[in-house]
DOLO-248397 format. One line per field, with one value per residue (C-alpha): x, y, z; residue number from 1. Coordinates in Angstrom, 1 decimal. Layout:
N
xx: [X;...]
yy: [Y;...]
zz: [Z;...]
k: [NUM;...]
// end
This chain:
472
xx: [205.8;205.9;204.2;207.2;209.9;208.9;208.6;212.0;214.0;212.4;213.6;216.8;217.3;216.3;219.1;220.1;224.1;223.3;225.8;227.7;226.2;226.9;225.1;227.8;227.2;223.9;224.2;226.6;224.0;221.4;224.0;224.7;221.0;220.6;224.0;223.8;220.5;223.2;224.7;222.0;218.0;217.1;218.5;215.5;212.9;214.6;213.5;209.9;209.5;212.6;214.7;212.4;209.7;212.6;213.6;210.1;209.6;212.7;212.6;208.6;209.9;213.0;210.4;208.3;211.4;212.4;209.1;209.1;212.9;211.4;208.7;210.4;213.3;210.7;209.0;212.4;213.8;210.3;210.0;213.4;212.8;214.1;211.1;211.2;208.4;206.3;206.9;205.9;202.2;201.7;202.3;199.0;197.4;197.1;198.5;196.7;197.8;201.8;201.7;200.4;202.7;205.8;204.5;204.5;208.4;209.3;208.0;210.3;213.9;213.1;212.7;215.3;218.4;217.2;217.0;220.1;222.1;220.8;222.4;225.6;225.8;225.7;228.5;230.7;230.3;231.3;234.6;235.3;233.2;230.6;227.5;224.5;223.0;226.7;227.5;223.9;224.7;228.2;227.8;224.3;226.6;229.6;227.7;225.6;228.6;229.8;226.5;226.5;230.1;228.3;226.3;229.5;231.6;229.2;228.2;232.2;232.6;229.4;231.1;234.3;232.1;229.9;233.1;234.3;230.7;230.9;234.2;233.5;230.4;232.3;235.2;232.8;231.2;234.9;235.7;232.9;231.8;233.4;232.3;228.5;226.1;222.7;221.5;222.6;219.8;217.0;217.8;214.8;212.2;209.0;206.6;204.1;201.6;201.5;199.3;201.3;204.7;207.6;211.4;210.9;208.3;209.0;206.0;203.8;202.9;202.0;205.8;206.5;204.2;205.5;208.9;208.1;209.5;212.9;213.0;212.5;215.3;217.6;216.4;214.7;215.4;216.7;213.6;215.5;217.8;215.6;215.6;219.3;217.8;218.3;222.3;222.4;224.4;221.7;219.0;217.2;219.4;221.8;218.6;217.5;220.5;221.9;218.7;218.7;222.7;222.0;218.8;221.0;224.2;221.6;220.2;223.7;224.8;221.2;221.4;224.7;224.1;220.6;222.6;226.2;225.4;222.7;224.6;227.6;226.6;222.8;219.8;219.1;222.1;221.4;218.2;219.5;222.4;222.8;226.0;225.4;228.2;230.4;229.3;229.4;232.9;233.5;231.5;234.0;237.1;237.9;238.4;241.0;238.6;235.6;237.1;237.7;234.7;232.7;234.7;233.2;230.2;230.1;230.8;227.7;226.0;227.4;226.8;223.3;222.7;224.7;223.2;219.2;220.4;220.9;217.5;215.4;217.2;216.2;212.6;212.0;213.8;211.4;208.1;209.4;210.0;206.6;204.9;204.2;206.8;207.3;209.2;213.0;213.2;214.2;216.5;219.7;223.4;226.1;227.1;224.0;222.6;219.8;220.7;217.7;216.4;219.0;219.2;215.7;215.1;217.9;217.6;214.2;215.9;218.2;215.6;213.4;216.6;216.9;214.0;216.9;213.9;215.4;214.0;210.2;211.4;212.7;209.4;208.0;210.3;208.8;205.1;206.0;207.9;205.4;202.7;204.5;205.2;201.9;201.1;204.4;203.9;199.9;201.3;203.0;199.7;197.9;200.5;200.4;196.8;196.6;199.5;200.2;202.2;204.7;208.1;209.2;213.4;212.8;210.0;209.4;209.6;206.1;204.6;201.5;201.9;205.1;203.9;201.0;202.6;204.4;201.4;199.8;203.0;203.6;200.1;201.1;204.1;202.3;199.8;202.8;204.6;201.4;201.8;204.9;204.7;201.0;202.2;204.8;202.1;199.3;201.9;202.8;199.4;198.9;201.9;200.6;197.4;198.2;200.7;198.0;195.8;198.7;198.2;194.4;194.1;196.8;199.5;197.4;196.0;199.9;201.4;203.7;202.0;199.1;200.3;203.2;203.1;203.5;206.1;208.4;208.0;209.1;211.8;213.2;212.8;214.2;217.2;217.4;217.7;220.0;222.5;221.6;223.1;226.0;227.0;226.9]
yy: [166.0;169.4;167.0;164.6;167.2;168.6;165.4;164.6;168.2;168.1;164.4;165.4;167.7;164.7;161.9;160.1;158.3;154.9;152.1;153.2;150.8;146.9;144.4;144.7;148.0;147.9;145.3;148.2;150.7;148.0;147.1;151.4;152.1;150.0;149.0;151.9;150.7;147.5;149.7;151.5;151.5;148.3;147.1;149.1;146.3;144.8;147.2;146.9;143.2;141.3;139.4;136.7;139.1;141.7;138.1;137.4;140.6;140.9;137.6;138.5;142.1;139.4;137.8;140.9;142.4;138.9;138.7;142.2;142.3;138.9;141.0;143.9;142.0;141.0;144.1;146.1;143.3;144.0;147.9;149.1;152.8;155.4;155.6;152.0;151.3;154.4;153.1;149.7;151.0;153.4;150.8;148.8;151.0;154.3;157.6;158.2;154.8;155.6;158.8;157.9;155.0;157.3;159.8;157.0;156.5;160.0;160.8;158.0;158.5;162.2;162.4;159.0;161.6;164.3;161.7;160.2;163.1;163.9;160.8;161.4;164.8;162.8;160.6;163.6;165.1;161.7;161.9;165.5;167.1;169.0;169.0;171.3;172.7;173.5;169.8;168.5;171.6;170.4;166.6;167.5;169.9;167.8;164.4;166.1;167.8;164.2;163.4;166.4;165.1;161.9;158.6;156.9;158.4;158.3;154.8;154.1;156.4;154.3;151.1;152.4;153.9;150.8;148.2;150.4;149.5;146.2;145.5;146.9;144.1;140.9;142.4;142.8;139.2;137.6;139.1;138.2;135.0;132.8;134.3;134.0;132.7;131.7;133.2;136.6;136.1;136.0;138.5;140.8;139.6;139.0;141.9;141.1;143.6;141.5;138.1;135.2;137.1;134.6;135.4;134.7;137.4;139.6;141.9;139.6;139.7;144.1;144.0;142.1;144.9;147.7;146.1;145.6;149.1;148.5;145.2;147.2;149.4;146.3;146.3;149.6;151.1;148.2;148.4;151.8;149.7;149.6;153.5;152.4;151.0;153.6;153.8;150.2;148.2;145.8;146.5;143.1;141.0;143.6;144.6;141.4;140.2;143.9;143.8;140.1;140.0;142.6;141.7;138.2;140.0;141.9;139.0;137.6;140.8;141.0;137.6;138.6;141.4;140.4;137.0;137.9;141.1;140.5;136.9;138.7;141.5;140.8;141.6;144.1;146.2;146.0;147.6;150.3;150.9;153.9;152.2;148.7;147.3;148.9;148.2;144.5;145.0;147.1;144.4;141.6;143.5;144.5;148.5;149.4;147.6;149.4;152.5;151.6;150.7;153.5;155.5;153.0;153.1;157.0;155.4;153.1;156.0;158.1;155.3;155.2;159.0;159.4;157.0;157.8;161.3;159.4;157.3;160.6;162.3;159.5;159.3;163.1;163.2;160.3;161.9;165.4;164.3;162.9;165.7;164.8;167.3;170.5;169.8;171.7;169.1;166.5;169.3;167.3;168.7;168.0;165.0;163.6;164.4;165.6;168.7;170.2;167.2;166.8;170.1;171.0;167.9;168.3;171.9;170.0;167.9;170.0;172.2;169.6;168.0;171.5;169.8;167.5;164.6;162.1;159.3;160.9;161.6;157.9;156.4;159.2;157.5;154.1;154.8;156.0;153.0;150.1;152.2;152.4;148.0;147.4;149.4;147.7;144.4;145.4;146.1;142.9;140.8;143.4;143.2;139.2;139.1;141.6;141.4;137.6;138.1;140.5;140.0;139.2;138.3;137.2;136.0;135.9;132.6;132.0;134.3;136.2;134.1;135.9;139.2;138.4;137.6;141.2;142.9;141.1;142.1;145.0;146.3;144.5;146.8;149.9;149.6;148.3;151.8;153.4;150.5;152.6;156.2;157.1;160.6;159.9;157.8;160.6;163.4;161.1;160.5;164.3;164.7;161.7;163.8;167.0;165.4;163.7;166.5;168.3;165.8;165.7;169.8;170.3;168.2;165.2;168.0;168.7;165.2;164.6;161.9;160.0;156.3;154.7;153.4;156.8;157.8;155.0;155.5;158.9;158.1;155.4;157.7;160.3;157.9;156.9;160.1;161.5;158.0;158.7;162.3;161.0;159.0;161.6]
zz: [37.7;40.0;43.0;42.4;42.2;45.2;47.1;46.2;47.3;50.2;50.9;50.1;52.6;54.8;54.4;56.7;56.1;54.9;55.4;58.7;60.8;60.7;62.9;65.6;65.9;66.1;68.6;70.4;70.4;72.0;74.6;75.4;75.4;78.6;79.8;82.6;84.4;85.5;87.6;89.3;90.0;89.1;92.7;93.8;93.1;96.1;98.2;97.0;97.0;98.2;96.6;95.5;94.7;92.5;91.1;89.7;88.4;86.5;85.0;83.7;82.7;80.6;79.0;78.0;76.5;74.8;73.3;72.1;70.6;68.4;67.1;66.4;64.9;62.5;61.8;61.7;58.8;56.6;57.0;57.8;58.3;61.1;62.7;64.2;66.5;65.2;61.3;62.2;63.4;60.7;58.1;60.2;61.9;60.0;60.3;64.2;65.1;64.3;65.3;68.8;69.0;68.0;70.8;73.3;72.5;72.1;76.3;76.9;75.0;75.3;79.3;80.2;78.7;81.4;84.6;83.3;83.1;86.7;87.7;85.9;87.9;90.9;90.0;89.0;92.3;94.4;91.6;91.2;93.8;91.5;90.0;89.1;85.9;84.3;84.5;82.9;80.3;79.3;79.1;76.5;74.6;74.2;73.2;70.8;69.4;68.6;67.6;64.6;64.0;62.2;62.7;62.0;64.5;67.5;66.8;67.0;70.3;71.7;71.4;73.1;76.3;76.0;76.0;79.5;81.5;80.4;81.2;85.0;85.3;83.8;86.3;89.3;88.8;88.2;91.8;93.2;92.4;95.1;97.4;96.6;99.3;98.5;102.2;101.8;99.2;102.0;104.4;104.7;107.1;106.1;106.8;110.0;107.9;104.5;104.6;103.5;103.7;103.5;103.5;99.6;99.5;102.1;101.1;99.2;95.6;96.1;96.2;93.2;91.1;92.5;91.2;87.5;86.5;88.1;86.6;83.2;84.2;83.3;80.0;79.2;75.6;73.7;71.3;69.9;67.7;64.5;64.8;63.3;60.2;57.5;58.5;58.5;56.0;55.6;57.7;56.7;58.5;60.2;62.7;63.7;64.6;66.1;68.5;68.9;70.2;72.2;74.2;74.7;76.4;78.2;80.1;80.9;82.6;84.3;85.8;86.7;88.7;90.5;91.7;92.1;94.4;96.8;96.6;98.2;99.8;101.3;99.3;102.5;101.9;97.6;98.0;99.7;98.0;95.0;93.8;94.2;92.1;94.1;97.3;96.5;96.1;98.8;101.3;99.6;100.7;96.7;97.8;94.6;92.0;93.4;92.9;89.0;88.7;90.2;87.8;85.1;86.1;84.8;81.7;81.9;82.6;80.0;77.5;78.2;77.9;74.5;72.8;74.1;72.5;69.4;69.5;69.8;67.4;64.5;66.2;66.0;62.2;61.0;62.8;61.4;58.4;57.9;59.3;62.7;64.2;62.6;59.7;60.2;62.6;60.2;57.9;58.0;57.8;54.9;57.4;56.9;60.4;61.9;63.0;64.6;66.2;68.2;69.7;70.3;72.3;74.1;75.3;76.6;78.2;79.6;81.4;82.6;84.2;85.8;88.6;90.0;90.2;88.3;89.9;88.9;85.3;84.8;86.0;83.2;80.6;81.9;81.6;77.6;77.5;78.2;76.4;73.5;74.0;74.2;70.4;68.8;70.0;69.0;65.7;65.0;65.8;63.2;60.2;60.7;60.2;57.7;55.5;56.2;52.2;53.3;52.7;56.1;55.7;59.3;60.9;64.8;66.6;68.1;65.4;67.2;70.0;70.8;70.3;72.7;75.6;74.8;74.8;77.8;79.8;78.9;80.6;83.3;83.2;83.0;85.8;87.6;87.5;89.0;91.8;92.5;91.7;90.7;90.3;87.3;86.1;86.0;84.9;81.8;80.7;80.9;78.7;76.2;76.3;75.0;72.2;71.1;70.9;68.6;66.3;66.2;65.8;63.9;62.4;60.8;58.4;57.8;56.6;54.2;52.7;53.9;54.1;55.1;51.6;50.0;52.4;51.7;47.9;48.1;49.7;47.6;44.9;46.3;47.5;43.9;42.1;44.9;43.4;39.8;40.1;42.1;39.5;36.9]
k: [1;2;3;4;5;6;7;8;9;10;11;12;13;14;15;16;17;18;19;20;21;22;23;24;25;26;27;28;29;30;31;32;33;34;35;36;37;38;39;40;41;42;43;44;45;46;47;48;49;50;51;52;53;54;55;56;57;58;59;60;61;62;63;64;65;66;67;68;69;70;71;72;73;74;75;76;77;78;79;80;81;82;83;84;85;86;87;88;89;90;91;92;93;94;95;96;97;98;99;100;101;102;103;104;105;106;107;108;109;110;111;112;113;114;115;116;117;118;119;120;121;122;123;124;125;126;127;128;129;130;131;132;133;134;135;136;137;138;139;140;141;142;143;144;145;146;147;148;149;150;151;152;153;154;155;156;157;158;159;160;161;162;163;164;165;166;167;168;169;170;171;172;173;174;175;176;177;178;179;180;181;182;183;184;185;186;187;188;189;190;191;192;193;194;195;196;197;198;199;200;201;202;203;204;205;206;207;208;209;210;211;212;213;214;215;216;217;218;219;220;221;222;223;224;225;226;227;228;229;230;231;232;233;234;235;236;237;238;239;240;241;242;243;244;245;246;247;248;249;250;251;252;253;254;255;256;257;258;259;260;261;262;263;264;265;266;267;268;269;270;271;272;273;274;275;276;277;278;279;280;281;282;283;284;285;286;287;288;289;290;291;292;293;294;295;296;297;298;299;300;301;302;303;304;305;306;307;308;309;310;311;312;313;314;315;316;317;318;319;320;321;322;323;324;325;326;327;328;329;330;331;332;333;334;335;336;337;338;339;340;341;342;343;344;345;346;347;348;349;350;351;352;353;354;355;356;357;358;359;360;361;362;363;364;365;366;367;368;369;370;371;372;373;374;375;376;377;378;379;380;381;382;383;384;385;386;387;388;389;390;391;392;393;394;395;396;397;398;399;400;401;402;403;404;405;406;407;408;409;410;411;412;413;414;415;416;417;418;419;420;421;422;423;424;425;426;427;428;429;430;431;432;433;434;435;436;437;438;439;440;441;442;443;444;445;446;447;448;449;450;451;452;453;454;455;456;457;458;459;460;461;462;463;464;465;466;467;468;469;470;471;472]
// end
């Protein structure tokens, strides 16, 4: 009786706000996570590999991401718990096996914030003419502020910011489209140093590895929508179809952006450009709607950041309040909020965006990323051999199959980000390291409960007694 009684006051201290969150929403937050890597960094790839090359890339980085958002849809629909990608692999692969998985995502929705904002200061200073550690300080106190507010709320503001960015790319590619030439396509020469260089591949197949990371950066973070789950309405079928609708609009505005621009304005010009959208419309003679939507593309930006800030905050909470993380991370407010995990990782973030490297930092949030791909989609293959009974609500098209190809691209991925910048590689597996380490010396001998199992029945039953005295 005393074992139970303390399981469930310390659970209560650890609600999240359940029902705020319907499938549109969700879809929203899938949508915000990524919508600001249309507007810049992707069109980097170009530079690395050409058109044809960037092309390649992205469209294998579409069908990693595909593959993976059918998995996780899955997994999300059977164990819908805040801890998304790092619940699925505890439930499969043990304690070690979430906990490393959860690690993997935490490097990446913990660092992105910090590059992002650094990018956010540079798009203040072209607006308003400044930047430096008071703007990255501001825009984390103000978004978190909203963020302590309650789930509801931000997920609301999300949308709004969200509907801005996407406005400026359907906008962009209505301007642009008649004027789209398949030549402007091909305009880098094919390098005399690469063997079998063509106008295609300007620098070989080298070029289209070193591209795979910025053909993530069109899709990077949509896997954070199942840390949405427990504030879902109905996370069985509100998930699936949140992550699903999302990872669908994504691949619109993708193809949208990696045709319509170099279309227009010369895949040369894209791959050098840091504001690529607007250039495009600057080259086409639209000067007043590029100025709208270089303002926008703050928004994108800001979109991105706010709601990262709310995908680490549910990742630290669920790890917390486990026992991974030291446990007043997950000690949630009367809003039902996580107070404490979203501060501490954001004053993290805040000084390592104090380096001004944001292109190093998002190539950090990249290597966490694909590791962290490779263990889900790793998970899904595991929990359909072992627990082929499962309750599954919805199962993944493809089955193992599906997940496979995931996890076979997803390596691809990584090695593909030390093609580019073995540094951010090497400094990330450092970091993966010594979190792992914490876990092995110390917090695995601190768990709140020992299986996934046992942490899920504790918190029905603390969910339950918390209604029981409600009612009363």
């Amino acid at each position: 009786m005393g074992k139970t009684k303390i399981d469930q006051d310390y659970l209560a201290k650890r609600q999240l706000k359940r029902g705020t969150a319907g499938w549109m929403l969700l879809a929203g937050l899938g949508i915000s996570y990524v919508i600001s890597g249309d507007f810049a960094g992707w069109n980097f790839g170009i530079a690395e590999a050409g058109w044809g090359g960037f092309a390649i890339a992205a469209a294998l980085m579409a069908v990693m991401y595909f593959c993976l958002v059918l998995a996780l849809a899955e997994m999300s629909a059977a164990i819908p718990a805040a801890g998304g990608g790092y619940s699925f692999a505890r439930q499969v692969m043990g304690p070690a096996g979430g906990y490393l998985t959860g690690l993997a995502i935490l490097i990446e929705y913990a660092i992105a914030p910090a590059a992002i904002v650094i990018f956010i200061g540079s798009a203040v200073e072209a607006l308003l003419g400044i930047n430096g550690p008071l703007v990255y300080a501001l825009f984390y106190a103000v978004f978190i502020a909203i963020h302590l507010f309650g789930a509801g709320e931000a997920l609301k503001t999300m949308m709004v910011i969200s509907a801005l960015a996407v406005f400026a790319i359907i906008a962009t590619a209505l301007a642009l489209i008649g004027n789209f030439d398949m030549s402007n396509l091909f305009d880098i020469k094919a390098s005399a140093d690469v063997a079998g260089a063509t106008s295609f591949l300007p620098f070989g197949w080298h070029g289209v590895w070193a591209a795979l990371p910025f053909g993530m950066w069109l899709f990077l973070a949509v896997e954070g929508v199942p840390l949405a789950a427990e504030e879902a309405k109905n996370p069985e079928k509100d998930v699936p179809k949140g992550i699903i609708a999302a990872m669908i609009f994504l691949l619109i505005s993708a193809v949208l952006v990696v045709f319509l621009l170099a279309g227009v304005a010369g895949a040369d010009a894209m791959g050098k450009s840091a504001v690529p959208l607007v250039d495009a419309l600057n080259v086409n003679g639209n000067t007043t709607l590029a100025t709208i939507v270089n303002v926008l593309g703050l928004a994108g930006l800001i979109a991105s950041f706010f709601s990262i800030i709310y995908g680490y905050s549910r990742l630290v909470f669920a790890l917390s309040r486990a026992g991974y993380l030291p446990q007043f991370l997950s000690l949630t407010s009367k809003k039902k909020t996580p107070t404490w995990a979203l501060i501490v990782p954001g004053v993290l973030g805040f000084l390592a965006s104090l380096t001004g490297e944001g292109d190093l930092m998002l190539a950090m949030a990249v290597v966490g990323a694909t590791i962290s791909y490779a263990l889900m989609a790793f998970s899904h293959i595991l929990l359909r051999v072992k627990n082929p009974d499962m309750p599954r609500p919805y199962k993944t098209p493809g089955g193992v199959l599906t997940s496979g190809i995931a996890f076979v691209l997803s390596i691809v991925a990584l090695t593909g980000v030390y093609a580019f910048d073995p540094r951010a590689f090497n400094y990330t597996l450092v970091l993966y390291a010594i979190g792992a380490l914490y876990y092995f010396f110390y917090s695995k001998n601190h768990l709140v409960a020992k299986t996934a199992e046992e942490e899920f029945a504790m918190l029905e039953a603390a969910e339950a007694d918390l209604t029981h005295e409600l009612s009363e």
